[in-house]
C-alpha positions, 0 to 999 in steps of 0.5 A: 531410702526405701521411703524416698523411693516411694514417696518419690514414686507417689509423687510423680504417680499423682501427677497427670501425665500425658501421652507420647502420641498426644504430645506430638500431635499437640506440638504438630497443632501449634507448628501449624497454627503458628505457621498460619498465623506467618502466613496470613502477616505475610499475604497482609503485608503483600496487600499493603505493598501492591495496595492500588494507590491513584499513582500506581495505577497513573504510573502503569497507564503511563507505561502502557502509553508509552509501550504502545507508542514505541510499537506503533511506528515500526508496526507501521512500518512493517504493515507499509513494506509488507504492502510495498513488497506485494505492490513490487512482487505483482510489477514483478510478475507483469514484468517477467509476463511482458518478457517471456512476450517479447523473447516470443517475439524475438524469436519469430524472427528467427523465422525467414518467412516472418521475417519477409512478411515483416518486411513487405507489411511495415516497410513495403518492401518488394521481391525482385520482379515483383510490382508494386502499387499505392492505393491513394483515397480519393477524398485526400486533397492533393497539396502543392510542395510549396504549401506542404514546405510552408506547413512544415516551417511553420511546424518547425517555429517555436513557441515564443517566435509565434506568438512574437508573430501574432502580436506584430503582424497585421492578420491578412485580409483573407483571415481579417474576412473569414473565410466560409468553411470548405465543406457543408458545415452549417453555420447559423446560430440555432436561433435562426429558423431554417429557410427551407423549413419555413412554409411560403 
């Protein structure tokens, strides 16, 4: 037994034998090649799915257009009431301006001296013994009642009645005529010479 011993003890001494530490570090070498190697069919089988064919790139133009499209009208939208609002808040401050000038207003008349000068200057309203005078320009023409009734009607005719009025009746002979201008408007044609500017 002595010599199976031996020979058995020559046998595995003639053969090569390699470290513990080598032997892992080998095992470790090959885990992380063979990892790579997955790696890399993974990252090319990405490549080949994502891959940028005419029809993917067509088919994502057309998703953008239409995002864009489905924000563009309540963009709009908004930018327009965003304007509205800032139209209304400045008539809103001019509104309240124009009412804090008006509540001024109202109360100045709690003030009875307001009040009376109010009264005497838009209504011409007069203190008891006091005396009133009109100041009439002279340049105004003085009209008889009958010519200021006539003016009134005439005023108070309606449209259609007037122009009924100026197709069948005839025109007087004071508007057929042509009367002169009242005042000193000159009425020649500039083409006529000026009598007094012409030398004699």
């Amino acid at each position: 037994m002595e010599s199976s011993n031996t020979q058995t003890s020559k046998s595995l001494r003639g053969r090569s034998t390699v470290p513990v530490a080598s032997r892992d570090r080998a095992r470790e070498r090959e885990r992380r090649s063979a990892e790579a190697a997955k790696q890399g069919k993974k990252r090319q089988r990405q490549k080949q799915r994502i891959g940028f064919h005419p029809t993917v790139i067509a088919a994502l133009v057309v998703v953008v257009i239409i995002m864009l499209l489905l924000v563009a009208k309540p963009l709009e939208n908004y930018y327009q009431q965003r304007n509205e609002i800032a139209r209304l808040q400045t008539s809103i401050s001019a509104k309240q301006q124009e009412k804090a000038q008006l509540e001024e207003e109202i109360k100045r008349y709690d003030d009875p001296d307001y009040v009376r000068e109010q009264a005497r200057n838009r209504l011409g309203v007069i203190e008891q013994g006091e005396t009133a005078f009109r100041v009439l320009d002279p340049r105004l023409q003085r009209e008889s009642a009958g010519q200021i009734s006539q003016r009134e009607e005439e005023s108070n005719r309606t449209w259609y009645s007037v122009l009924w009025d100026s197709v069948t009746e005839p025109a007087t002979p004071e508007e057929a005529q042509g009367e002169p201008p009242a005042d000193d408007t000159d009425t020649r044609m500039p083409i006529q010479p000026d009598p007094a500017a012409v030398p004699q």
